[in-house]
N, C-alpha and C positions, 0 to 999 in steps of 0.2 A: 320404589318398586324392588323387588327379587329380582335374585338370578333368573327367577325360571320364569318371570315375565319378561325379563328385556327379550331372553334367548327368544321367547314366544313373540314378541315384537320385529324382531329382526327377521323370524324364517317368518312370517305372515307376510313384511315387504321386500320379501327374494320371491316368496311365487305369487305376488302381484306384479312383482317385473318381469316373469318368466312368463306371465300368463296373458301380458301387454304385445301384443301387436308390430312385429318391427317391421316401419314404412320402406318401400322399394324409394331410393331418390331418384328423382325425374330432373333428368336437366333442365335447363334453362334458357327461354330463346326468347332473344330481347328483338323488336323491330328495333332498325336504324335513328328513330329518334330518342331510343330509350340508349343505344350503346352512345350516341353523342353525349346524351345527358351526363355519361359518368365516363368523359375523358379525363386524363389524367390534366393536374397543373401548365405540367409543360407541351400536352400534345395541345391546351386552350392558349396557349400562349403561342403556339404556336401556328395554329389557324389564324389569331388575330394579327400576329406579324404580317402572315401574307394576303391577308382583307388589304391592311392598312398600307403593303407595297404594292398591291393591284389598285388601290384607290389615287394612292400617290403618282403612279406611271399614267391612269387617266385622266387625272387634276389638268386644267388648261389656265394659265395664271388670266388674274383679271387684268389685264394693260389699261383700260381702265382708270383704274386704283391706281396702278405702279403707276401710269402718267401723271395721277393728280398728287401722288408723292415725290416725285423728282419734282413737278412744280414747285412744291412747297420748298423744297430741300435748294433748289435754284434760286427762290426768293428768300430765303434763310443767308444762304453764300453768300450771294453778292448782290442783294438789296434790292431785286425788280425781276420781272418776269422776262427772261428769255426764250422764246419757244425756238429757236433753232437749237440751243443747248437743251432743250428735253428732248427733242427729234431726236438730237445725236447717243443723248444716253439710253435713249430707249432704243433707238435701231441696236447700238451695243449690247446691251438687256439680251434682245430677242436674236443676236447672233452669237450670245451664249458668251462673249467676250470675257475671256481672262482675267482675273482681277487688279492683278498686275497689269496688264496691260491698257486696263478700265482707267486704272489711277494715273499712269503716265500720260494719259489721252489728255483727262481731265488736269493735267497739270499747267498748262499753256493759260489756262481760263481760272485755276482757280488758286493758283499756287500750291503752297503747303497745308490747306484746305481740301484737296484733290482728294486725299485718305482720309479724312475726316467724314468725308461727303459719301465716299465708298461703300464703308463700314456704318454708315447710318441707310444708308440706300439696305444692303446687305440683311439687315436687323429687321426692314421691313419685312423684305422679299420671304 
């Protein structure tokens, strides 16, 4: 093409944008499922932290379960089923009993086992 066609091509697409329409913006209002939708990473992270410490604080442990695991863990030790030693590790269990002071309890019954038995109870829990 000529000069005197591009020049012609050029002002022909200056007043077809002159003669375009400029839109007024209109903001933008999202309902609250649409502003959830596009939280950021760490505000999702961040919700899910406190689901997962509100679910934790209402969790009620199964005793249960934890009885039928010190059973096991009692017949493991020291070869037979004692249920006054599951009583006594569960009453400790459910008075929240120090771990340390869990072990030395258990040390009279099971010797140097006591922290073996602990830390496998612990693993479950």
């Amino acid at each position: 093409p000529t000069k005197k066609s591009k020049r012609h091509i050029i002002a022909s697409d200056e007043q077809e944008d002159e003669s375009k329409k400029k839109r007024k913006l209109v903001p933008l209002k999202y309902t609250e499922e649409e502003e959830a939708a596009v939280k950021t990473t760490a505000e999702r992270l961040a919700d899910v932290a406190a689901r997962i410490s509100k679910s934790a604080k209402d969790a009620k442990p199964d005793w249960t379960r934890i009885g039928k695991k010190v059973e096991g863990l009692v017949v493991d030790f020291i070869g037979e089923a004692d249920p006054s030693l599951v009583s006594f590790v569960l009453d400790k269990l459910k008075s929240s009993t120090p771990t340390e002071t869990l072990i030395s309890s258990l040390r009279d019954v099971l010797d140097e086992d006591a922290e073996d038995f602990v830390k496998q109870l612990q693993a479950f829990v």
